[in-house]
C-alpha positions in Angstrom: -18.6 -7.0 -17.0 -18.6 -6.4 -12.9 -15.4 -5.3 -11.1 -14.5 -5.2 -7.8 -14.0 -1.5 -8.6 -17.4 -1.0 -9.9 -19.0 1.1 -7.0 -16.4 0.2 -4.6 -16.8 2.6 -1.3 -13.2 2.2 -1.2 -11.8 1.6 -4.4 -10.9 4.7 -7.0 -13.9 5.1 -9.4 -12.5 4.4 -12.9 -14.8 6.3 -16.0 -12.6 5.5 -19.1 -9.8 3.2 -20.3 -8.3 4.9 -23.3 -4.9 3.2 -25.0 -3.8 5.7 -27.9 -3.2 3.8 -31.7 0.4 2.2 -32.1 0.9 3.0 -27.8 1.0 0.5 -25.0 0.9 3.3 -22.6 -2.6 2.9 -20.7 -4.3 6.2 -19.8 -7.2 6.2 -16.5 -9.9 8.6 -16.5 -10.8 8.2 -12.8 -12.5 10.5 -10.4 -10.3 12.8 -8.6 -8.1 13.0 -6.1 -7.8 16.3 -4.8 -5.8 15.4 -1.8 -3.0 13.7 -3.5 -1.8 10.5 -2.8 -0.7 8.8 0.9 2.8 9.2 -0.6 2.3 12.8 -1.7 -0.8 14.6 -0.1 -1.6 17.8 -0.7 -1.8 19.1 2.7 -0.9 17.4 5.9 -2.0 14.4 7.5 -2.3 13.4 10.7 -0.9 10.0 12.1 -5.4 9.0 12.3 -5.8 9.8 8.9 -3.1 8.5 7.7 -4.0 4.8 9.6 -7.4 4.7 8.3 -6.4 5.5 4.5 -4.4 2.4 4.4 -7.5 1.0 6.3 -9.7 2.1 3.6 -6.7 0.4 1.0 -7.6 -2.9 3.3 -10.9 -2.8 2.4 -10.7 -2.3 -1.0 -7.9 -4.8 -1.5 -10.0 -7.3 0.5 -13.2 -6.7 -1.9 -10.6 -7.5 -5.1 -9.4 -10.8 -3.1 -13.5 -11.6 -2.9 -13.5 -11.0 -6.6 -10.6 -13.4 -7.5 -8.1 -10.0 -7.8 -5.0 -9.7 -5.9 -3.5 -6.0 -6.3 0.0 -6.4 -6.5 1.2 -3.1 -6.4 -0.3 -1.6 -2.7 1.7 1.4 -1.3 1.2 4.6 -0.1 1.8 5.8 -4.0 -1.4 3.8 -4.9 -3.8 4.8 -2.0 -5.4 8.2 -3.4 -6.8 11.0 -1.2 -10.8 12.0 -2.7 -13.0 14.2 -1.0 -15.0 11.3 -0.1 -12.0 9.6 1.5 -9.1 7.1 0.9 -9.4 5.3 -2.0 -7.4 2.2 -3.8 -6.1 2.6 -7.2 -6.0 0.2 -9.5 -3.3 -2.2 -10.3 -0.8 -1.7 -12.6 -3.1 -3.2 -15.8 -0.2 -3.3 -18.7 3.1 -5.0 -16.7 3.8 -8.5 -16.0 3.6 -9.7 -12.5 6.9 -8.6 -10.9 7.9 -5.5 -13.1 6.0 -3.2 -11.2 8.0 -4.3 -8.1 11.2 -4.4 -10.1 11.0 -1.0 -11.0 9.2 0.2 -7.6 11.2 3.7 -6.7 13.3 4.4 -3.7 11.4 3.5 -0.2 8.3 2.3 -2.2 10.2 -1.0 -3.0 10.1 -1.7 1.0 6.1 -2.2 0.2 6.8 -5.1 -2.2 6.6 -8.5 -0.8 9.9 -9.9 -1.5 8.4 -13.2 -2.9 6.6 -10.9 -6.0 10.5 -10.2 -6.6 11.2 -14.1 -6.7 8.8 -14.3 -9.6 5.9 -15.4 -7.7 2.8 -14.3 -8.4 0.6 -11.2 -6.5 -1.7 -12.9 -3.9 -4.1 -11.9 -0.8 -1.0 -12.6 1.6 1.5 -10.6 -1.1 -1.0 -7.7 -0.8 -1.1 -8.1 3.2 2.4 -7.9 3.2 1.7 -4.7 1.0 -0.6 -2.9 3.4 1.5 -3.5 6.4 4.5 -1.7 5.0 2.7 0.9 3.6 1.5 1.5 7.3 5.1 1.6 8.6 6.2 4.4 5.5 3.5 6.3 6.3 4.0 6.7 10.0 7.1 6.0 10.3 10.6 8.3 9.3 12.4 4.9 9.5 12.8 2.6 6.7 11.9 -0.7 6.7 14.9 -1.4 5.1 17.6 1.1 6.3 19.9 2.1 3.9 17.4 1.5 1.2 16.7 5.2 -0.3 20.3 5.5 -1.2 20.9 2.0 -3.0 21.0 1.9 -6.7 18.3 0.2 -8.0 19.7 -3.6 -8.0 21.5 -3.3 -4.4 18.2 -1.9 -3.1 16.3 -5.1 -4.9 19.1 -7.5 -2.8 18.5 -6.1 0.5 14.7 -6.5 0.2 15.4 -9.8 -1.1 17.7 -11.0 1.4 17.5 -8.5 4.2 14.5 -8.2 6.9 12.5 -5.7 7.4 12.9 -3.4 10.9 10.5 -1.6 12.0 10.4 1.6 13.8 10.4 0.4 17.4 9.2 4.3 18.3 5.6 3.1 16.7 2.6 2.8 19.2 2.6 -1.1 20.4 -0.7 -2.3 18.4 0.1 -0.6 15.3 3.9 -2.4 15.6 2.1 -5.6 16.4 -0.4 -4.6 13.1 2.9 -4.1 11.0 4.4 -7.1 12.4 2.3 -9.9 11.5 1.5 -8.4 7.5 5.1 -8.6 7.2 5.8 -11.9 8.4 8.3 -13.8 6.4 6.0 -17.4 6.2 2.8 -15.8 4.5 0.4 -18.5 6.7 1.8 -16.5 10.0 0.3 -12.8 8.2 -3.2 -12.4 8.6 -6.1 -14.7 6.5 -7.4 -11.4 4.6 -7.0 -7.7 4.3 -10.3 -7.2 5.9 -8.9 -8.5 9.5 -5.9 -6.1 9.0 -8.9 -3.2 7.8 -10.7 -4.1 11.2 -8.1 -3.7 13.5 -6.9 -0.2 12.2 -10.3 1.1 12.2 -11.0 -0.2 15.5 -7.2 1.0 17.0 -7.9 4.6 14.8 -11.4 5.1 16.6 -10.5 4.1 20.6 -8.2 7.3 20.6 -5.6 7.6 18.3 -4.0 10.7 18.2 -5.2 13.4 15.6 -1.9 15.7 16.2 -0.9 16.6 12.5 2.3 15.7 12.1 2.4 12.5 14.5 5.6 10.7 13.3 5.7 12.1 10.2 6.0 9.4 7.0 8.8 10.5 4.8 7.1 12.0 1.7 7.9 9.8 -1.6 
């Protein structure tokens, strides 16, 4: 059976499933990662590479949506660092729709749409919103949701529920206006597919964006 991540360019290769007897704990056997994760590289990034990882995330999340597969669980902690490139891991296979985002750690939880923690279900405009704040925690030492690191775990689910996001008015204008529209509260105002939000990062990360590591430095999670 075909898979969207079935010699994806962007998505993280998967060899094996294995799920030891009498465990529901899933183990991947993927290809690796030597540069970490968005959330936790192993060496520093720079404010281009860091764009066109979650980029590469927009690609691979709009080949799932193509496939009838919406992520549900995009963030800086899912977007993995190969030596080929950026590269979208998978989903979280063995939870529910929603627990994954209930249980989402400290600043991570800002990349859930707040709908998924209404009980909806993950969708191409859930994973838009997904991208978009995994942008702003990446580039960004400013949380979407201030205040939200600190919060024990059901106050920080009540200000993403009920709060808005803000976003780091210090950003560069096109990647604010980038952030802005993936996170808009009515999903028909966020853009109609994670390939339009891919496009536009490429296209803002190749007409001269700067390659200074460091840039404005995403908080590591």
């Amino acid at each position: 059976m075909s898979s969207p991540y079935d010699g994806s360019k962007f998505s993280l290769t998967l060899y094996e499933l294995l799920v030891e007897d009498g465990s529901e704990d899933l183990q991947l056997v993927s290809e690796p990662a030597t540069g970490g994760t968005l959330a936790r590289p192993e060496g520093p990034l720079d404010d281009r590479s860091k764009t066109l990882a979650v980029a590469a995330a927009a690609r691979a999340a709009h080949e799932s949506h193509e496939a009838g597969i919406a992520h549900g669980s995009i963030s800086p902690g899912t977007t993995f660092l190969t030596n080929a490139g950026a590269r979208l891991g998978p989903p979280d296979l063995m939870s529910p729709p929603g627990r994954v985002a209930g249980s989402a750690p400290g600043s991570l939880l800002s990349c859930v749409d707040p709908g998924l923690l209404r009980g909806e279900s993950p969708s191409r405009a859930s994973d838009v919103w997904s991208l978009g704040a995994s942008l702003h925690l990446s580039l960004s030492r400013a949380s979407l949701y201030p205040g939200l690191d600190g919060d024990e775990p059901v106050t920080a689910v009540q200000r993403v529920l009920y709060g808005r996001p803000r976003l780091d008015p210090t950003l560069p204008a096109q990647i604010l206006d980038v952030i802005r529209s993936c996170v808009a509260a009515d999903p028909s105002n966020r853009p109609g597919s994670a390939l339009v939000v891919a496009e536009k990062l490429e296209s803002y990360a190749s007409s001269g964006l700067s390659s200074s590591t460091g840039g404005h430095g995403g908080t590591e999670q």
